[in-house]
C-alpha positions in Angstrom: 26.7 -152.4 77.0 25.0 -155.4 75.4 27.4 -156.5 72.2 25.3 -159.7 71.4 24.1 -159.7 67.7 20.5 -158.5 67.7 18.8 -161.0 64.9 15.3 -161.3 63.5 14.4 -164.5 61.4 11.6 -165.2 58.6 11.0 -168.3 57.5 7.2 -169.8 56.2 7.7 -173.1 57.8 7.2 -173.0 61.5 8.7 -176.3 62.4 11.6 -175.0 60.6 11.5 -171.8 61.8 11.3 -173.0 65.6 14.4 -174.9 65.2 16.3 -172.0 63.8 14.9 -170.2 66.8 16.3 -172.9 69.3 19.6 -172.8 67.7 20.3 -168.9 68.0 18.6 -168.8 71.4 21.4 -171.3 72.1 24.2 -168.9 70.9 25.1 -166.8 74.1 26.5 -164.2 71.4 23.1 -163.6 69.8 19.4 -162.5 71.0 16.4 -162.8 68.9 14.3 -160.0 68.2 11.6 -161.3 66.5 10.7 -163.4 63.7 8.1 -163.7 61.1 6.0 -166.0 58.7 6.5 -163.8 55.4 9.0 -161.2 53.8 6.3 -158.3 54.5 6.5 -158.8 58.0 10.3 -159.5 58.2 11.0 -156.0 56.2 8.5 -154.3 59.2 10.9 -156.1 61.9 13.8 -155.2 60.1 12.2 -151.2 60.2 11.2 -151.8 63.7 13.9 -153.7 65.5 17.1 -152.5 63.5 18.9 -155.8 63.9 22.7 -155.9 63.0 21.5 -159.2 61.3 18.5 -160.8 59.3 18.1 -164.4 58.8 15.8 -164.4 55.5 14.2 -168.0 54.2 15.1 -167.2 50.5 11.8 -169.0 49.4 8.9 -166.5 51.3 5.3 -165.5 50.8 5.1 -161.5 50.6 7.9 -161.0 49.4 10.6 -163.6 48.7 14.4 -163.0 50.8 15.9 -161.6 47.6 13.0 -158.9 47.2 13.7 -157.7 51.6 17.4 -157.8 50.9 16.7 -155.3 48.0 14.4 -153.3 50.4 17.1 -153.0 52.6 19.3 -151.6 50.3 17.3 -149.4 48.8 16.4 -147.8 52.2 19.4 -147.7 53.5 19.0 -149.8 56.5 22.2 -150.9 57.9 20.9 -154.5 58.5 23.1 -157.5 57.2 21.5 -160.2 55.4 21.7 -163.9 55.5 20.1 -166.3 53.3 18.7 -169.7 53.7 17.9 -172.1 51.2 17.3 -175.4 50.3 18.5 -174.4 46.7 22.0 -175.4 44.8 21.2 -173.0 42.2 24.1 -170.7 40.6 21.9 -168.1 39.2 20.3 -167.7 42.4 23.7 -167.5 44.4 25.0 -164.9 42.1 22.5 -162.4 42.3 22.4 -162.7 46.2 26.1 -162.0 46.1 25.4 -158.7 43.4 22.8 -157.5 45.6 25.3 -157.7 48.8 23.9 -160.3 51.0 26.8 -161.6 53.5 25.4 -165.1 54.0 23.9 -167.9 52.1 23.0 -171.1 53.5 21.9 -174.3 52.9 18.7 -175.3 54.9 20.1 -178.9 55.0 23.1 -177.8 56.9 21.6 -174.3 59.0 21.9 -175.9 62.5 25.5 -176.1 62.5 26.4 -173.1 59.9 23.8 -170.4 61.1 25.7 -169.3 64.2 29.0 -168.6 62.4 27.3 -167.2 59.4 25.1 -165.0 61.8 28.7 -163.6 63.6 30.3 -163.5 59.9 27.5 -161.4 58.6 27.6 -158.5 61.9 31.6 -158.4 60.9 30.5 -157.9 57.2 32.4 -161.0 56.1 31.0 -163.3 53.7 30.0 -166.7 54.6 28.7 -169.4 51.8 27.9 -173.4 52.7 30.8 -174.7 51.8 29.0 -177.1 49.7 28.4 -173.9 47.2 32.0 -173.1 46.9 32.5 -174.7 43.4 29.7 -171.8 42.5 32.1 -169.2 43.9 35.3 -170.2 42.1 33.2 -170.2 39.2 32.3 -166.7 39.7 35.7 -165.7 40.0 36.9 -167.1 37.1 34.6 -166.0 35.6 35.7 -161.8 37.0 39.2 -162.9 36.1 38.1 -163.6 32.3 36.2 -160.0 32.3 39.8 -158.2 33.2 40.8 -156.0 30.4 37.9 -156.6 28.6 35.2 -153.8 28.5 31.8 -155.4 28.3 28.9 -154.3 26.2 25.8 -155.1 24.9 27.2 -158.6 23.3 27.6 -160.1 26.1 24.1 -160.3 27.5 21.4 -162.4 26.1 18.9 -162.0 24.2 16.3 -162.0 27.4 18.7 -159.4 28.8 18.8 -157.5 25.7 15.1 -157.6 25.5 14.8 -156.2 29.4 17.1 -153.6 28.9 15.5 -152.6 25.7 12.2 -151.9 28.2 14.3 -150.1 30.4 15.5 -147.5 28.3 11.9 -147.2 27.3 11.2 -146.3 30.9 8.9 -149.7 31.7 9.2 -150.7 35.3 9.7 -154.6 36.4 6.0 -155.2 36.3 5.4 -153.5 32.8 8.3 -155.7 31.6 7.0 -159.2 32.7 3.6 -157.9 31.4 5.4 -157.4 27.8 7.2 -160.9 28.3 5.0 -163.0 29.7 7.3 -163.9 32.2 7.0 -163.2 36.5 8.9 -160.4 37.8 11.4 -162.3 39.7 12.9 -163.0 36.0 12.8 -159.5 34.6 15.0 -158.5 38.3 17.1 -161.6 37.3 17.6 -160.2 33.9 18.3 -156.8 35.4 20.7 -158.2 38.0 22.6 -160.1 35.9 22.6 -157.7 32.8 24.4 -155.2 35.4 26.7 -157.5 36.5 28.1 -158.6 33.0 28.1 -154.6 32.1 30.1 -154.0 35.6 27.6 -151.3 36.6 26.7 -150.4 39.9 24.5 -148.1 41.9 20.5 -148.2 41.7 20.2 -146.3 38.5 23.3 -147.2 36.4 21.7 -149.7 34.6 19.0 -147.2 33.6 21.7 -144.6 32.4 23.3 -147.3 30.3 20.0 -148.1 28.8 19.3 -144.8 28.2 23.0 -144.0 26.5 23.0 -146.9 24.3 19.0 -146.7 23.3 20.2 -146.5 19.6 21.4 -150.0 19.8 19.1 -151.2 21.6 16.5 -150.4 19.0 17.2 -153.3 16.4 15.9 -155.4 19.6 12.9 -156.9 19.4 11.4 -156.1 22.3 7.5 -156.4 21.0 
């Protein structure tokens, strides 16, 4: 029985893309399946091929890496992800992390973190560039700060307050940038990080809390 990790990669660039390629055909641990240009035809490789692993540029035409990890998720397909990116950004790092990716890394450093990160990611252990780990004891102290303290609608902003205030009126992502003038990669940022301060999980408890607490929500001025 084969127990190499089965991999797929997506990444626009294909200079990039055929380096990545020679570093993981290098691994005698791992065999590529495929790979693709875009995040449309990642998520059909991903349907296709059922990799134990999926090595997603974060920055993709089609569909950026965030929008196929939440594809994954909300089909159920039991495909780790792992992130690339040539961005230090802690915004971006956090929602990864509450949409359960299992690696994020750094473009500048892939060729020697990609491998480990890859065989990380098929044991469902986290790997981050180490480079990002002030971003992750951030996050933790920030978790530690939240103990005994039961969040509410004060602690989001008023972007966030102004999203979920759509939500409970039943406006999907696209109805809510429309309302904001904003793209939808910010209203799902809003979401994602709304949930997270309110420590709600599950596809449709941030819906529920809208719904619940639609009273307070309605001094918002979400016109």
């Amino acid at each position: 029985m084969d127990e190499r990790t089965r991999v797929v990669i997506a990444d626009d660039h294909p200079i990039f893309r055929a380096g990545l390629r020679q570093v993981l055909d290098s691994s005698p641990e791992i065999v590529l399946e495929g790979e693709a240009a875009d995040g449309e035809a990642a998520l059909v490789l991903i349907r296709s091929r059922r990799p134990e692993v999926a090595v997603l540029d974060l920055d993709m035409p089609r569909r950026d890496g965030l929008a196929v990890l939440r594809a994954v998720n909300d089909e159920s397909l039991a495909t780790a992800v792992v992130l690339l990116t040539m961005h230090r950004d802690e915004a971006l790092l956090d929602e990864a992390l509450n949409l359960g990716v299992l690696g994020y890394v750094l473009k500048d450093s892939a060729v020697t973190e990609i491998a480990g990160a890859v065989a990380m990611a098929r044991r469902g252990e986290l790997f981050v560039s180490p480079q990002l780990s002030v971003f992750l004891l951030g996050r933790r102290a920030r978790r530690t700060s939240l103990e005994g303290k039961t969040p509410g609608l004060a602690d989001l902003t008023p972007s966030e307050r102004r999203t979920l205030a759509f939500v409970a009126a039943g406006l999907s992502s696209r109805q809510i940038a429309d309302r904001l003038f904003v793209s939808v990669r910010t209203v799902d940022n809003h979401r994602t990080a709304a949930a997270a301060k309110l420590g709600l999980h599950g596809p449709h408890a941030l819906l529920k809390f809208a719904l619940a607490h639609r009273s307070e929500l309605s001094d918002t001025n979400a016109g």
